[in-house]
Every structure is written in C-alpha cells, then in structure tokens.
C-alpha positions, 0 to 999 in steps of 0.5 A: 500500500505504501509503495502504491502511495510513493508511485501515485505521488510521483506520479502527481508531481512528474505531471504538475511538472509538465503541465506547469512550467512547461505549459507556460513557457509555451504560452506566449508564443502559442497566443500570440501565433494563434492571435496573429499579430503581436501587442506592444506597450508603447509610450503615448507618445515620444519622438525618437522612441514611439510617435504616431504621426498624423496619419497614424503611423507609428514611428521610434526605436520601441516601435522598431523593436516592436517589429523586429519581434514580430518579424521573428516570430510570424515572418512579418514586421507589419503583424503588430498592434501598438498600445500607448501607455502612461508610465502608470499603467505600463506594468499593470499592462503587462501583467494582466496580458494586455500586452505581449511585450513592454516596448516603452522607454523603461528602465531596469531595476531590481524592484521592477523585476522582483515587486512588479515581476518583469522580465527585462530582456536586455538594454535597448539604450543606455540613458540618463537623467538630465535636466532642460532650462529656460535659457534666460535662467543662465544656469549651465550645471546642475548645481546651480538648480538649489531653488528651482520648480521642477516639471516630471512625470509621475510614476517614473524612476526619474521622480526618486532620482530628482530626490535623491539628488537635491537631498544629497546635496543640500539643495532646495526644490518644488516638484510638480508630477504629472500623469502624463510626459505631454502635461509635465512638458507644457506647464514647463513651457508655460513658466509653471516650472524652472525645470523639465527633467526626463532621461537625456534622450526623452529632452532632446526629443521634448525639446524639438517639440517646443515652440522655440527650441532654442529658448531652452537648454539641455544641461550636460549634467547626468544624475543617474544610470537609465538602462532603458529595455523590453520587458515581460512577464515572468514565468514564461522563459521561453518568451522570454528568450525569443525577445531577448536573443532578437534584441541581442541578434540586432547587435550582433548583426551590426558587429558582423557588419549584417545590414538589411541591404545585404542580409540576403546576399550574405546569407548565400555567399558569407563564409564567415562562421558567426554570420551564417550562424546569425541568418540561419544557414548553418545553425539550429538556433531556431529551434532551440527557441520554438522558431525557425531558422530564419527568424533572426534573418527576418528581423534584420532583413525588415527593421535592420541592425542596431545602428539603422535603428538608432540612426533612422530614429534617433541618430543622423537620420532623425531629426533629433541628432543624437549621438551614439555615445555609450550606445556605440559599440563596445568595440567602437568605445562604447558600452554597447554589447551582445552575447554571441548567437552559437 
C-alpha cells in the first residue's frame, strides 16, 4: 500500500511538472501565433522612441523593436498592434496580458523585476537623467538648480532620482508630477516650472517639440544610470528568450557588419562562421527557441541592425541628432554589447 502511495505521488508531481512550467513557457508564443499579430506597450507618445504621426503611423526605436519581434516570430514586421501607455499603467499592462511585450522607454531595476515581476530582456539604450532650462535662467550645471520648480512625470524612476539628488546635496526644490510626459512638458513651457527633467534622450526629443527650441537648454549634467529595455512577464522563459536573443541578434548583426541591404546576399555567399550562424544557414538556433531558422534573418532583413535603428530614429537620420555615445559599440568605445548567437 505504501509503495502504491510513493508511485501515485510521483506520479502527481512528474505531471504538475509538465503541465506547469512547461505549459507556460509555451504560452506566449502559442497566443500570440494563434492571435496573429503581436501587442506592444508603447509610450503615448515620444519622438525618437514611439510617435504616431498624423496619419497614424507609428514611428521610434520601441516601435522598431516592436517589429523586429514580430518579424521573428510570424515572418512579418507589419503583424503588430501598438498600445500607448502612461508610465502608470505600463506594468499593470503587462501583467494582466494586455500586452505581449513592454516596448516603452523603461528602465531596469531590481524592484521592477522582483515587486512588479518583469522580465527585462536586455538594454535597448543606455540613458540618463538630465535636466532642460529656460535659457534666460543662465544656469549651465546642475548645481546651480538649489531653488528651482521642477516639471516630471509621475510614476517614473526619474521622480526618486530628482530626490535623491537635491537631498544629497543640500539643495532646495518644488516638484510638480504629472500623469502624463505631454502635461509635465507644457506647464514647463508655460513658466509653471524652472525645470523639465526626463532621461537625456526623452529632452532632446521634448525639446524639438517646443515652440522655440532654442529658448531652452539641455544641461550636460547626468544624475543617474537609465538602462532603458523590453520587458515581460515572468514565468514564461521561453518568451522570454525569443525577445531577448532578437534584441541581442540586432547587435550582433551590426558587429558582423549584417545590414538589411545585404542580409540576403550574405546569407548565400558569407563564409564567415558567426554570420551564417546569425541568418540561419548553418545553425539550429531556431529551434532551440520554438522558431525557425530564419527568424533572426527576418528581423534584420525588415527593421535592420542596431545602428539603422538608432540612426533612422534617433541618430543622423532623425531629426533629433543624437549621438551614439555609450550606445556605440563596445568595440567602437562604447558600452554597447551582445552575447554571441552559437
């Protein structure tokens, strides 16, 4: 009789094994090719990351991200839906599945991962808090802000950053939050606040958005470390991985010098190892994610590597004219680093 019970509860855990985290591995994936489109979680709007025109297209390197993914797992950069989000709203999107992937300017931290349970899948740009002035302040460095009132947007990381930094200090301040990026940027724009402060990235592209750019200042001045990524759930690796070794193909393809233009003929004329490995002829990495061995190879074919991304976005193509800086390759002085597809 004791032996019948030890072999029944064996018998119980060998398939809550199978039936649990094997089943949730595979959902995501299942969902989103049954569903035929893939859901992202975008910012409601911020140029250079994700901004619908007024045509209602969408534009920005989350978007583009957004694509690639897409590309990857249903063969089509174009089978996507784009859902804006508040920053308030971003991490109760993604647990209550409202979204496949959190594609929206989000930084990485360890609460966010163990409190609000994402995932991040690896950084899609290296960025930091800065600060905008009214040029006719004359302040030129940050510590020169002891006083000032403060615009930014709630339910951020730049909100404790701002604390953090004037209270270390000894510096003085009045902070005004707001729900939104676009209510924050307008009551600095009408003088409500000395001070507009979001990642340095977000300034230059808020700042375009001003009725006289020039009237304001972006300070050099850099308070934190914003190492801004897609995320999603826990509990489902696989999915997990799929986004993951799409955002880091990305990256290798421009260090293997794999652009959109020449994916194609690369894929039948390179002799070199690692990019046959990245395009899927002589490799079975696909499989090892529940894809094809094509899916990299289509990602980069429809969006491009990392640098087309960054400079058809944010870069020399964009009208924002960012520099790559840290997010230049780490073999070019930057920071900028994948792990290799073998």
């Amino acid at each position: 009789m004791a032996r019948s019970v030890r072999i029944a509860t064996m018998a119980v855990v060998c398939c809550a094994m199978l039936t649990g985290p094997a089943v949730a591995a595979s959902s995501t994936l299942a969902k989103v090719k049954a569903r035929g489109h893939l859901i992202c979680g975008v910012s409601q709007g911020l140029p250079g990351f994700s901004l619908k025109d007024e045509k209602g297209r969408w534009s920005g390197l989350d978007v583009d991200f957004c694509r690639a993914v897409a590309a990857a797992v249903l063969g089509k950069a174009g089978k996507i839906k784009l859902h804006p989000l508040t920053s308030q709203e971003r991490f109760a999107a993604l647990k209550s599945r409202k979204v496949d992937i959190l594609t929206r300017n989000t930084t990485w931290t360890l609460s966010r991962e163990t409190d609000l349970r994402a995932n991040f899948a690896g950084i899609l740009y290296h960025d930091g808090q800065g600060f905008m002035t009214h040029r006719k302040l004359g302040v030129k460095n940050a510590l020169e802000l002891d006083g000032v009132t403060v615009c930014l947007n709630k339910g951020t990381t730049t909100e404790a950053n701002i604390k953090d930094f004037f209270q270390s200090r000894g510096m003085h301040f009045t902070l005004k939050s707001f729900e939104k990026s676009d209510d924050a940027l307008a009551a600095y724009q009408k003088n409500i606040c000395d001070v507009y402060t979001a990642d340095h990235s977000a300034l230059y592209a808020q700042q375009s958005r001003l009725k006289t750019p020039s009237l304001h200042v972006i300070l050099p001045s850099i308070i934190s470390k914003e190492p801004l990524g897609p995320a999603v759930r826990h509990g489902d690796d696989q999915w997990f991985e799929i986004v993951k070794w799409t955002l880091f193909a990305l990256i290798n393809a421009e260090e293997l010098g794999v652009t959109s233009s020449n994916a194609l003929k690369l894929s039948r004329e390179s002799k070199t190892p690692a990019i046959r490995r990245l395009l899927g002829v002589d490799s079975a990495i696909g499989k090892k994610l529940g894809l094809d061995e094509k899916w990299a190879f289509r990602a980069i074919r429809a969006i491009g590597n990392y640098d087309e991304m960054f400079e058809r976005n944010l870069g020399s193509k964009s009208s924002l004219k960012i520099q790559r800086g840290i997010n230049q390759l780490w073999s070019r002085g930057g920071i900028l680093y994948a792990p290799p597809i073998r």
